[in-house]
N, C-alpha and C positions, 0 to 999 in steps of 0.2 A: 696387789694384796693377796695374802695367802687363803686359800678357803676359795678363789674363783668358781663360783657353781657350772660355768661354763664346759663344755665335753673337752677335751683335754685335745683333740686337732683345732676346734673352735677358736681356744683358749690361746696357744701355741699360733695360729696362726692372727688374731688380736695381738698377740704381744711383738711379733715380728713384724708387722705394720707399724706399731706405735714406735718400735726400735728404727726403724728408715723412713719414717715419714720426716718431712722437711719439720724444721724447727719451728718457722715461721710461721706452719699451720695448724701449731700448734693451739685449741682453744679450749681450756680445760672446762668453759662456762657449758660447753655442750650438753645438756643431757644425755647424752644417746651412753657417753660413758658411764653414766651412773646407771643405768636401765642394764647394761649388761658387766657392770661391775670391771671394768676396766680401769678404772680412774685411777687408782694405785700405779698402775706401770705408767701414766701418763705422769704422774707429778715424781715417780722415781728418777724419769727420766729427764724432768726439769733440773728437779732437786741437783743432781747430777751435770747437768749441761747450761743450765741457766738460770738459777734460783730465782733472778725477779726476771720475768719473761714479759716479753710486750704481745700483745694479741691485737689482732682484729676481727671481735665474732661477726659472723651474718647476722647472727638473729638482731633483728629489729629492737632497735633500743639499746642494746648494750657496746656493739662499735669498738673504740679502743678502750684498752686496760692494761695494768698491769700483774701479772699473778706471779706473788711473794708465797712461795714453795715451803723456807726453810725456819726453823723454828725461832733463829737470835734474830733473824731481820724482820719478822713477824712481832716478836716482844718489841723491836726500835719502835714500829709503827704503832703498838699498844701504848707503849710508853712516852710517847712525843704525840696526845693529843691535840696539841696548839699547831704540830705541820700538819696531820692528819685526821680530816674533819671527816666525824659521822652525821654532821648537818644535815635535816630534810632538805634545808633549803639550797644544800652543795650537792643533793642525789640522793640522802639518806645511806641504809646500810647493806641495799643489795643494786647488782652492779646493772639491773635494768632500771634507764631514765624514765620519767614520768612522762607517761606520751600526753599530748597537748589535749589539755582540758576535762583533764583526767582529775578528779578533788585528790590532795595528797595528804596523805593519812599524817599527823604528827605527833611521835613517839619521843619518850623521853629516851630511849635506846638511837634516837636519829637525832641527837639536840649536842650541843658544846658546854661545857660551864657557860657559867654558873646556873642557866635555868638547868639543864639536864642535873645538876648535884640537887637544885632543892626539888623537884619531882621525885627521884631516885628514891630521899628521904622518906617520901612520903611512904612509899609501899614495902620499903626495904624492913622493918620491925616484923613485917607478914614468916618472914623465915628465922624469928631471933629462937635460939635455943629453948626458953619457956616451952616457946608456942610448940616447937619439932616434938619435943616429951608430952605435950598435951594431946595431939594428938595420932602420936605413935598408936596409941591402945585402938583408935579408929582407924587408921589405915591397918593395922593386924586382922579388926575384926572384918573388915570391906574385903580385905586379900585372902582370908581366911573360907568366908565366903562365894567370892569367882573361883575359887581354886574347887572347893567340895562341889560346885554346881556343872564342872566341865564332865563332857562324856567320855564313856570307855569306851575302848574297841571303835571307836568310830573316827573320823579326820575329819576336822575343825579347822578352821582358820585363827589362830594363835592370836592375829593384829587385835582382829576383833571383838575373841571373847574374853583374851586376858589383856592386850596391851590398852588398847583404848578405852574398852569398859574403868578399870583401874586409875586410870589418868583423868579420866573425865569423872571420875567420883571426886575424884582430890581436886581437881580446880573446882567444882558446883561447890566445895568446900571453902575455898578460899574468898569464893565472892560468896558465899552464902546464896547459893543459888536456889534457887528450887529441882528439887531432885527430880522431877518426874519431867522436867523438862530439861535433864544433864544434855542428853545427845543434840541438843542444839547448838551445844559447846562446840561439839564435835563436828555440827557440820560447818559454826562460822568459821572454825579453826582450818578446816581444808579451804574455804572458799577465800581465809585471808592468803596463803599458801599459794592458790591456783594461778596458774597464768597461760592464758592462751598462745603468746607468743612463743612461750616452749613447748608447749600441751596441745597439740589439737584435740584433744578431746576435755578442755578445762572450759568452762561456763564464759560467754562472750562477758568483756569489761562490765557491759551494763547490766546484765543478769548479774552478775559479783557484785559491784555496788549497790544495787537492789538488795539483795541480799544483808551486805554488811549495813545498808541502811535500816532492815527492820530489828540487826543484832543493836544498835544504836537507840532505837523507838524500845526495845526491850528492855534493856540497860537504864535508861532513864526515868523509866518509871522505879526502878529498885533505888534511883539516886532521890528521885523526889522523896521516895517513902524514908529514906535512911538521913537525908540531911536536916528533917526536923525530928531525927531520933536522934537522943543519944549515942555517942560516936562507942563504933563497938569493933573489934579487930575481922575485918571481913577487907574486903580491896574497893568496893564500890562506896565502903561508909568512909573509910580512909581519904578516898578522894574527895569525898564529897566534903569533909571537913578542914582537909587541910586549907590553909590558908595560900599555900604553894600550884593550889588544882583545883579550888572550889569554883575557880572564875573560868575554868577553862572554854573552850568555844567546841562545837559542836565536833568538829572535825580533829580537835588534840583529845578531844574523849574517847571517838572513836580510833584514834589511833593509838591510844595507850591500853584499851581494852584488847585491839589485835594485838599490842606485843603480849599481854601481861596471858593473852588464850592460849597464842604459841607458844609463847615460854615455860607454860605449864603445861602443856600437850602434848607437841609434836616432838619437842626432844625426848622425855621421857618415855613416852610410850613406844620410840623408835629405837629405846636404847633396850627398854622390855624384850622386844622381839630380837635386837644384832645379839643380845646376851645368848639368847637360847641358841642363835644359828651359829653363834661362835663356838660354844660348849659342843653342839652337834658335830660341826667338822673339826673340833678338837677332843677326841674320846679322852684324848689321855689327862687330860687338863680337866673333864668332868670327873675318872676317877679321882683325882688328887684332893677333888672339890668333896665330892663324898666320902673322900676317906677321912677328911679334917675338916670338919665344917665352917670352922674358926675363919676360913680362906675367904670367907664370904667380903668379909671385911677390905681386905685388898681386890677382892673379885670385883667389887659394886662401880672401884675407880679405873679398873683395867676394862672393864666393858664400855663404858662411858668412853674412852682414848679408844679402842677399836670401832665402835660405832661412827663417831662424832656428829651426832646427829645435825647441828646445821654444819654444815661445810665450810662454811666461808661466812666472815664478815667485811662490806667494803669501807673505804675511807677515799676523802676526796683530799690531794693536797693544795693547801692553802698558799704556799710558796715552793720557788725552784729549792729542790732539794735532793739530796745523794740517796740511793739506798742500792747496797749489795753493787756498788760498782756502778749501778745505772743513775743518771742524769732525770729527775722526775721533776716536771714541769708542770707550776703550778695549776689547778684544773684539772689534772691529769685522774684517774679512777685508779684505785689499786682493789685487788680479793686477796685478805691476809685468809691463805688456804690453811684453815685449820686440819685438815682432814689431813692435808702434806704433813705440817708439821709434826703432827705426831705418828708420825713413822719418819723423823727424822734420827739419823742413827749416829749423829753426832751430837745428840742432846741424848738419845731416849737407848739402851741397850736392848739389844735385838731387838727393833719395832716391828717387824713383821711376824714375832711369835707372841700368839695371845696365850699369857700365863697368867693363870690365875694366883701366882704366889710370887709377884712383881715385884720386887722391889721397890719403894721409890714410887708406887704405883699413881699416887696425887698429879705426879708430873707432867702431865697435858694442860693442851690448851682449847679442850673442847667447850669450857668453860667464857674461856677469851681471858684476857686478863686487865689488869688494870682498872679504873676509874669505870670502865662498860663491862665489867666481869659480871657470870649472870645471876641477878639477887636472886633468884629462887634455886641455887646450886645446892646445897645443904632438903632441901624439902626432896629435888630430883634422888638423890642420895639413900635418904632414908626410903623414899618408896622401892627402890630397888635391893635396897638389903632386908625390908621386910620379906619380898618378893620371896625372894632366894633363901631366904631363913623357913619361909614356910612351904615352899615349893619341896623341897630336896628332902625333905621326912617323908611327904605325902606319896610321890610318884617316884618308883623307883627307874622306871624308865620314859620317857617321852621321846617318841617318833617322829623326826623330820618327813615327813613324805615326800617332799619332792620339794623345787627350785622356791627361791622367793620371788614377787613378784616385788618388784623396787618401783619407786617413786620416781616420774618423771620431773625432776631438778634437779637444779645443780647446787641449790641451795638446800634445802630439805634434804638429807641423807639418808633415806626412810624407807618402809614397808608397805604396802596396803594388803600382802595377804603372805603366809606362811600356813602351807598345810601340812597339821602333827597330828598323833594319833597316842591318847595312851593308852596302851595294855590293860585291861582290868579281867 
């Protein structure tokens, strides 16, 4: 990927390893690539030499796979839901197994037809066009807000006082949260995210379910109060009425609550901060952006496809079947690497240059597509071109200070600190 923050012998000498390392040891699930921003050169070089690649990681619990690089063999896998199960009960949608005796969360993002279509339904109206113009005028005044309240002359951590503040007002919005208690969002959102098996420094299994246990005792008291109200557009009344989710059991609440946290959290707020650090190592592409502000418009889809905040989603196949040449046997795990595909350069023209006035800019798959495409992509959307609409009048310049610190996964494509400083 272009923009590597790494020293430029660092850098050069990463890319010349990953160019003569053996094929076969090849394992893109590693984090350590994502912590020093290498990943790009490793799925270049798949892209290139083996689009669907077989692996076998160390890490405990994930073993063999296969990682689908290129962007038409990635849409097959989207689009042949019936060979390619996102089932909890086939592994679910990321590529570590459930270690034994572990409770496994059940998402309607990990589910097949027909339940995964009538859950889907239920929360899918949360993003319909009304709602986005209703409360455009509140996300303006929220963003209007964080932004007047940052300091000058001093260096901030970006994740934290704009990305995540920002995201976590908007989902307390979505479930009608109670505001004084948003950053809990915040912390069930990392603690569904963490995992010790990549992470040594991620919270032991049973501190995490402890955890998502008391976001679960929290949760149900807003379901008790909301299912003898009147059903009103929030996400926890929605469930609690529909017909499709009212019956749910303790453990598909609690897993449809982690998707619907991370799905309103960690992509957005991760796409907030790769926007700024993309503009930063791209000056030119910032003046273009303030000389025509109108840019913003195609800026908001081209950050989203350089980010791509979750990286990958898995599928388990159901039967023997073909893809990209290779022989996949049923049981078999795949990661459709979204993050590959879109710096594929036979779908996407010049994927390695982030331009803010893209052509065609909609054209990723950070979204995913198909039948599991993500219902909240339109709400992500709009927070980010309020973002940019109201950032770029205010500050005429903003100060990368130094490296990003990245998120230790291979699944989360993320930030936890960015230190900027604006001039005032």
């Amino acid at each position: 990927m272009t923009g590597n923050l790494l020293s430029d012998p660092a850098a050069q000498d990463a890319r010349a390893h990953i160019a003569t390392m053996p094929l076969d040891g090849i394992d893109p699930a590693d984090p350590q690539w994502f912590v020093d921003d290498t990943i790009g050169d490793i799925f270049a070089r798949l892209r290139r030499e083996d689009p669907v690649h077989r692996s076998c990681s160390p890490i405990e619990g994930i073993g063999h796979y296969w990682s689908v690089t290129r962007y038409r063999d990635i849409m097959h896998v989207e689009t042949h839901h019936e060979l390619f199960s996102s089932d909890w009960t086939r592994g679910g949608i990321t590529l570590m197994d459930f270690p034994p005796g572990e409770e496994r969360l059940q998402m309607f993002i990990a589910m097949d037809p027909p339940k995964h279509d009538e859950e889907r339904k239920v929360v899918s109206p949360i993003a319909s066009p009304g709602n986005l113009g209703a409360w455009e005028s509140l996300i303006r005044e929220r963003t209007c807000r964080v932004l007047d309240s940052l300091p000058r002359n001093e260096t901030f951590n970006w994740v934290e006082r704009v990305s995540v503040e920002l995201t976590t007002l908007m989902l307390a919005t979505l479930f009608d949260f109670p505001l004084e208690d948003r950053r809990l969002l915040t912390h069930w959102s990392d603690m569904i995210t963490s995992n010790k098996r990549t992470n040594p420094d991620a919270p032991d299994p049973e501190v995490r379910m402890a955890e998502l246990h008391k976001m679960l005792a929290y949760f149900t008291r807003l379901w008790n109060e909301r299912v003898n109200a009147p059903p009103s557009m929030n996400l926890v009344s929605m469930l609690a009425h529909s017909p499709a989710t009212r019956a749910m059991g303790p453990m598909e609440f609690m897993g449809n609550l982690a998707l619907l946290i991370v799905g309103g959290n960690d992509t957005t707020r991760n796409s907030m901060t790769g926007g700024l650090l993309a503009l930063h190592q791209n000056p030119q592409e910032m003046a273009k952006l303030r000389a025509d502000p109108n840019l913003v418009d195609s800026l908001v889809p081209e950050i989203i496809r350089w980010q791509t905040p979750l990286a990958y989603m898995r599928r388990t196949a159901t039967e023997d079947t073909e893809l990209g040449g290779k022989t996949i046997r049923k049981g078999d795990k795949l990661a459709m690497w979204y993050l590959s595909a879109n710096r594929d350069d036979s779908m996407i023209a010049e994927p390695d240059r982030f331009l803010v006035d893209r052509e065609r800019a909609r054209q990723h798959l950070s979204f995913g597509f198909g039948i599991h495409r993500c219902v909240g992509s339109r709400i992500a959307e709009l927070q980010l071109k309020v973002l940019w609409e109201e950032l770029l009048p205010r500050f005429p310049v903003i100060e990368v200070m130094g490296p990003p610190t990245r998120v230790r996964s291979s699944f989360v494509h993320g930030f936890s600190h960015l230190p900027v400083r604006i001039p005032g």
